[in-house]
N, C-alpha and C positions, 0 to 999 in steps of 0.2 A: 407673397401675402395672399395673392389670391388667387386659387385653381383656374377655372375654363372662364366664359369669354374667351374661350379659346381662339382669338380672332386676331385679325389683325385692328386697328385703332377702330377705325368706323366701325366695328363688329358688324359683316354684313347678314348675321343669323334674322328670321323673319322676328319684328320686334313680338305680335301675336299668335295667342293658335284660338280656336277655336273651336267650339264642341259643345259636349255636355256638361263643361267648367263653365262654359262661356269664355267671354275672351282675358287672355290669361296671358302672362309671361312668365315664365324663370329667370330668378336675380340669383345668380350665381358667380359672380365678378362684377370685377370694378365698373365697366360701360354700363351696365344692366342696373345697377345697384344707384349709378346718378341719374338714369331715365326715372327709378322707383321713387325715390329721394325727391325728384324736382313734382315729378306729378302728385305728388300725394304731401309734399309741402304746403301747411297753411289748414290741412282739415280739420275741420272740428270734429266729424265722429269717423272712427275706423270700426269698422268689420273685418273680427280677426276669427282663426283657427290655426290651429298647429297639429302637429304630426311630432310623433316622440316615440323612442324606443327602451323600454325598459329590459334592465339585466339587472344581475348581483352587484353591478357594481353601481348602479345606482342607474337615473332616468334620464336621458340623453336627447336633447332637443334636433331634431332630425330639418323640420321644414314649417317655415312659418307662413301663412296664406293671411293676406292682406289687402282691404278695398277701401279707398273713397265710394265707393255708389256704382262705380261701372268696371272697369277691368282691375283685374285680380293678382296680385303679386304674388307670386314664390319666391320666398327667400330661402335660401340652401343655406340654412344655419352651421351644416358643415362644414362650408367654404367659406364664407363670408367672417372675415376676421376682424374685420375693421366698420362697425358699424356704428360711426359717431352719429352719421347723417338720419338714420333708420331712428336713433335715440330719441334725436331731437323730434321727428316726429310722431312718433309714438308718445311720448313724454306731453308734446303742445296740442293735443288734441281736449276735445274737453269730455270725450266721453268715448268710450271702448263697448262693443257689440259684440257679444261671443256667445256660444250654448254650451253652457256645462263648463261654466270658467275655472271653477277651482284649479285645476292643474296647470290648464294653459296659462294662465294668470303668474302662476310661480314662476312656471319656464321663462316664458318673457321678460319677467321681473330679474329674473338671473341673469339670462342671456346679456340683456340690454344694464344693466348694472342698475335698477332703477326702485329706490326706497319706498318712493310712491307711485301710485295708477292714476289714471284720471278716475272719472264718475263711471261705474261699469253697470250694463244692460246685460244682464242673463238674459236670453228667452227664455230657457228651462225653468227660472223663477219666476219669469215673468208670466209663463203660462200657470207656472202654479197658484198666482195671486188671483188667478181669473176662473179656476175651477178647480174639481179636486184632485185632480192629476199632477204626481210631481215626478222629477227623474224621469221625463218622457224622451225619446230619442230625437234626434234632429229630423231624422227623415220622418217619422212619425207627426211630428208639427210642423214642414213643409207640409204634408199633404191634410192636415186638420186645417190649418191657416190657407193654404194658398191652392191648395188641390191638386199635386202634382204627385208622383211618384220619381222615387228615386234609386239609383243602384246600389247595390252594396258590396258588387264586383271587388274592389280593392281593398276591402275594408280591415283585411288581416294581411296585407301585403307587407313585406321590409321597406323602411322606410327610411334604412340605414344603408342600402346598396348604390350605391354612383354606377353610371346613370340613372338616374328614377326615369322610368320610359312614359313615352304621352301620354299612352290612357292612365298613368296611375297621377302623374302631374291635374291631369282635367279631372280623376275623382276627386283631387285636394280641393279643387278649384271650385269644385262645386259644393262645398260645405259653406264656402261663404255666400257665394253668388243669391242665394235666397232670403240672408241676413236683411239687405235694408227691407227690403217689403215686409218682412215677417216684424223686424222691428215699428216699422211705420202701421201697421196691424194692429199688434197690440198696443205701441205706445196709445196708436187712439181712444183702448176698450180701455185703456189703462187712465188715461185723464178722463173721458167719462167716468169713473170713479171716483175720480179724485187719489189715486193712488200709485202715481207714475212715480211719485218720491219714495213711496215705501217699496219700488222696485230697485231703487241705487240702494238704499240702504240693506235690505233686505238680498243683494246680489253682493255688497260686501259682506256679509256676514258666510255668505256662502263657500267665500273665499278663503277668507280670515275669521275662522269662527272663535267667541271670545273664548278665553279658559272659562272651562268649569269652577263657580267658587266652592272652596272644599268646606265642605258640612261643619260644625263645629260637632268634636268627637264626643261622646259620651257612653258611660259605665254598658248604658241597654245597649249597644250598638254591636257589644261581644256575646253570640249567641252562648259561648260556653261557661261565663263568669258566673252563674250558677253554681258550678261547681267547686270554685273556689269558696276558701274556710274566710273567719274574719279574718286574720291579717292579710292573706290575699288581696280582700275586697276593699282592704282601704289602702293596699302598694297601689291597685290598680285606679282605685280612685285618684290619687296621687300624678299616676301616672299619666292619666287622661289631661290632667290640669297642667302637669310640665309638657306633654308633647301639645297643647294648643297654645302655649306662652311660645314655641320656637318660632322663628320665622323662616323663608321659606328656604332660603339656602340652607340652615339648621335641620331643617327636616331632610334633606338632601339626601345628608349622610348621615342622621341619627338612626337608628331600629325604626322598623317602617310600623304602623297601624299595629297590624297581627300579632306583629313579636311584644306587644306592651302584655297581653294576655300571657303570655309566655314566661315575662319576667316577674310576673305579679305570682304565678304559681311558681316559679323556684326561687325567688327571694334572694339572688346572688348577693353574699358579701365582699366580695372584689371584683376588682377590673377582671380578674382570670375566669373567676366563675362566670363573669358576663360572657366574656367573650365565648364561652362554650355553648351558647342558645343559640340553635341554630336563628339567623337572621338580625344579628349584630357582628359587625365587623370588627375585629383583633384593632387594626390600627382604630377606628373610632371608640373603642374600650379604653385603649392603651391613653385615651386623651382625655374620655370625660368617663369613663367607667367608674374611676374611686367616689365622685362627687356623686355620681346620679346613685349608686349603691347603697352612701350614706346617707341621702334624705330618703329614698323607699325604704330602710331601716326605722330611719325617728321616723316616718308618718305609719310604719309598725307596732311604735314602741308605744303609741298610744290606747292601742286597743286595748290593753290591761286597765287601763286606767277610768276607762269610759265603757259606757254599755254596749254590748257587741251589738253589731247592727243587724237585724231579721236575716236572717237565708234569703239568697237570693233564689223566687221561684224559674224556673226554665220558661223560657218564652216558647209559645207554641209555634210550630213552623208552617201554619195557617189556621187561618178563621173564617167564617162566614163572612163576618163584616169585613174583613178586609178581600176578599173573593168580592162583596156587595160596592166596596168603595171602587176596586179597580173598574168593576162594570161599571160604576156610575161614571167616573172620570173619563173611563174610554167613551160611554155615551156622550157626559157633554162634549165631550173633543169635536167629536163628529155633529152635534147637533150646532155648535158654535160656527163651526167650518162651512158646515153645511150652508146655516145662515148669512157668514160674511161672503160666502163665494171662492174658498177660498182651500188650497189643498193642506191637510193637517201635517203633514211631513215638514211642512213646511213653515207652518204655523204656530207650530204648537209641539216641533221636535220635542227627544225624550229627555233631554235636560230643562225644556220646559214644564212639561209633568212633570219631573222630580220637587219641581218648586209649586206647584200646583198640589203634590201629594204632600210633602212638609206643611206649607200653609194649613192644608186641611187638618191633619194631625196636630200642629199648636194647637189652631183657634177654630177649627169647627166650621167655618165657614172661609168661602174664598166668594164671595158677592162681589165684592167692589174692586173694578178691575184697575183701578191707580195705583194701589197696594202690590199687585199683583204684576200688570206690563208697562212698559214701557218705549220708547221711538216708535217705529211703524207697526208693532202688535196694538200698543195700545191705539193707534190710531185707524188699525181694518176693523180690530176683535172687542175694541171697546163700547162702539153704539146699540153691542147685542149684547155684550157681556151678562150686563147684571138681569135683565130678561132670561134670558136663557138657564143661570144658574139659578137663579131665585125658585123658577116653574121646576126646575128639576129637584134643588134642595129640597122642595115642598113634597114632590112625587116622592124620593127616597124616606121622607118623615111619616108618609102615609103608609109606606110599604113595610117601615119599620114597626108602624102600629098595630096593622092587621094580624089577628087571630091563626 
């Protein structure tokens, strides 16, 4: 079950080493792994980092580095098979310290067979809550935070060869070794703010970011439907309104977005003729082809009867105003950001602009930031929001008046 500990019972290997990791062991078998286990039983926050190897066949968890506050574990994720004891602590902690979690977060979650995490501390987000810097490197915020320089000697070494040799074990080691202080750093700059809580939330999002909600579709949205005659433009009408009734599994395997344009200008009357557009499948034809054929038909069959609807004009594939709206919106970003202290990548990613650019396109204004954020945005970005946007809405209404 378990490789080295190659020892005899008492395993007489030196329990530490010591260096540029600081002091460090390798949990690579059973002795090693109940020393890790009993010392790090009962913690409430761990300081983690991991080491991983990516290939085609998918990303392969190599070596996991883990601290209470003073010596540093390696755990040989290759060897170590049996890791109920590692579960349990990992699992009863009440909060996880890591930079640049995303990844590591899964691996662990994997490895350790584990649904949920505790409360997780990015630094990397957490330096982004504090200025405008986001996606900064570890070493890079060691020496912002704590003034130290660091190496980067092993930083492309395999991490999938047995034995991993000393120095490359003391660089693993030394990814965490700077964790609590850099945590206990910002957590301070971070409750003086008042914003330690929008760094758990805001570190799971980072992790598990939500889906995107899908737009509700409509007729403008196909640059080409201009070109379609009337009965065209009322299949495709049609068709906008039957693909936003599917639900999500429905949409799965129905004709995706683009192929509705597609079907709206050939007008198939069977499963057969469906299935010959490119971007509908034979077997999903063979199932709902006749049905979907015969209502883009009858919402066809009306055109004779009612007054053809205007030509659709072609939308232009830029404006001014809209060249003047993106500048505006990239400015408040950064003038908002600027003001909460706070880095925009981070803030105010581009799926939050896309609801930011929507909004403005309904209703012409996005002032009031209830409407607009919510949990820890509206709690950094909302004591500046409506400031910020009002003084700029104003500046754009002035620039749109001038001569």
């Amino acid at each position: 079950m378990y490789a080295p500990d190659v020892a005899p019972p008492d395993d007489p290997r030196p329990e530490t080493s010591a260096g540029r990791g600081g002091a460090h062991e390798l949990v690579d078998g059973r002795v090693s792994l109940e020393r890790c286990v009993a010392a790090l039983r009962g913690a409430r926050r761990l300081y983690l980092d991991a080491e991983f190897e990516a290939s085609r066949e998918g990303t392969r968890l190599s070596l996991v580095q883990v601290s209470a506050g003073e010596r540093v574990w390696l755990l040989d994720a290759q060897r170590l098979t049996a890791v109920d004891g590692v579960r349990q602590v990992f699992a009863g902690a009440d909060e996880w310290v890591l930079h640049a979690a995303r990844e590591d977060v899964a691996l662990l979650s994997r490895w350790l067979g584990l649904r949920e995490t505790p409360a997780l501390f990015d630094t990397q987000v957490a330096w982004a809550l504090l200025g405008p810097e986001a996606n900064v490197s570890l070493a890079y915020l060691v020496y912002r935070v704590l003034g130290a320089r660091t190496s980067k000697a092993h930083q492309t070494d395999d991490w999938a060869r047995r034995p991993l040799p000393a120095p490359q074990l003391a660089y693993a080691a030394a990814d965490v070794v700077h964790l609590p202080a850099i945590r206990e750093q910002l957590g301070a700059r971070l409750v003086a703010l008042g914003r330690l809580a929008a760094v758990a939330a805001a570190s799971r999002e980072a992790v598990a970011p939500e889906p995107e909600p899908q737009p509700r579709l409509r007729v403008e949205d196909f640059r080409n439907a201009w070109q379609l005659d009337a009965y065209g433009q009322a299949a495709l009408r049609f068709l906008v309104e039957w693909y936003a009734a599917l639900d999500a599994s429905e949409r799965s395997e129905a004709p995706d977005q683009k192929t509705l344009l597609a079907i709206a200008a050939r007008l198939p009357e069977t499963a057969e003729d469906l299935a010959r557009i490119k971007g509908v499948s034979r077997r999903w034809a063979a199932r709902r082809g006749e049905s979907l054929c015969a209502a883009v038909l009858r919402a066809t069959a009306r055109v004779g009867a009612e007054a053809a609807p205007p030509p659709l004009e072609p939308p232009p594939y830029a404006t001014y105003e809209e060249l003047r709206q993106e500048a505006w919106l990239a400015g408040l970003r950064a003038a908002l950001c600027e003001r909460a202290g706070v880095a925009p990548e981070v803030a105010l990613p581009p799926r939050w602009m896309r609801r930011l650019r929507e909004r403005l396109r309904e209703r012409g204004s996005i002032a009031e930031p209830g409407e607009l954020l919510e949990g820890w945005r509206l709690d950094v970005l909302g004591p500046c929001w409506r400031e910020c946007v009002v003084a700029r809405q104003a500046g754009l209404a002035a620039e749109r008046a001038a001569p």
